[in-house]
C-alpha positions as CSV (number, residue, x, y, z in Angstrom):
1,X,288.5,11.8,50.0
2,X,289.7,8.3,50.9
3,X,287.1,6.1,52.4
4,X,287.3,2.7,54.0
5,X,284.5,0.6,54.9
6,X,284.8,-1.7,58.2
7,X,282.2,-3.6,60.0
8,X,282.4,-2.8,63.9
9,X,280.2,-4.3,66.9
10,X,278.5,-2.4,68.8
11,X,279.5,-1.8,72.6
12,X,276.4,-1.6,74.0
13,X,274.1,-4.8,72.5
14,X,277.1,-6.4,70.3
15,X,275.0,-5.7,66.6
16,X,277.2,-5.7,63.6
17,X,277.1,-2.9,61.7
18,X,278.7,-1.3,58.5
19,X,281.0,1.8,59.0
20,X,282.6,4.3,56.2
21,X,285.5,6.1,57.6
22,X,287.0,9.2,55.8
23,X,290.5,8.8,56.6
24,X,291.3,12.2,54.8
25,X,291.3,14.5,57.6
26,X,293.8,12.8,60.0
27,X,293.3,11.8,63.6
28,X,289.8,12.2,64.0
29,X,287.2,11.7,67.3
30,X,283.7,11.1,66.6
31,X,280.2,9.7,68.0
32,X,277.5,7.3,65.5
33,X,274.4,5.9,66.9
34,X,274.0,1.9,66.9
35,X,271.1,1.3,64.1
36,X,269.6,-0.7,66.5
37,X,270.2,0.3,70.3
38,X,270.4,3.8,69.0
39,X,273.3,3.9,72.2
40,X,276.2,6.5,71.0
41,X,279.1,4.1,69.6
42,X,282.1,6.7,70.7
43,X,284.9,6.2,67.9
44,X,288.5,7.2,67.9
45,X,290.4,7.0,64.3
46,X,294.6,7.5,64.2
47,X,296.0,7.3,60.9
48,X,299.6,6.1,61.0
49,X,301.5,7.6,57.6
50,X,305.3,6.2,58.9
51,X,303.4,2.3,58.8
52,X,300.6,2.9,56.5
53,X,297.8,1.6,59.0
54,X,294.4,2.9,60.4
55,X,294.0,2.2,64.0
56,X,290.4,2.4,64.6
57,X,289.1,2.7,68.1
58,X,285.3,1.5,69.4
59,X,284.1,1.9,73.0
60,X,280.7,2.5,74.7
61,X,282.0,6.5,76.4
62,X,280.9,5.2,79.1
63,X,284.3,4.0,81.3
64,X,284.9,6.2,84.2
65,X,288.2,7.6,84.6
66,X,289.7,8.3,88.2
């Protein structure tokens, strides 16, 4: 299991907060709760082999899409 730890902000009321992510199961899509808000932080992780980078991505899952 490879783990990374990252500090993200929260979408919703901007908190810091401390993150591990398990980059050993690929392209993952998951939800955490903000320690704070308790608002679902929706988190999107793409693990890029070819360049050797983790492309970590943090938004509120709450943009509407027309």
């Amino acid at each position: 299991m490879k783990l990374k730890s990252n500090t993200i902000h929260c979408p919703h009321c901007g908190h810091h907060q401390h993150i591990n992510i398990d980059c050993s199961n690929g392209d993952q899509e998951y939800f955490e709760d903000c320690r704070v808000c308790c608002n679902p932080i929706h988190l999107r992780l793409h693990i890029d082999d070819q360049h050797k980078k983790i492309e970590l991505y943090i938004d509120a899952d709450d943009e509407q899409y027309y």
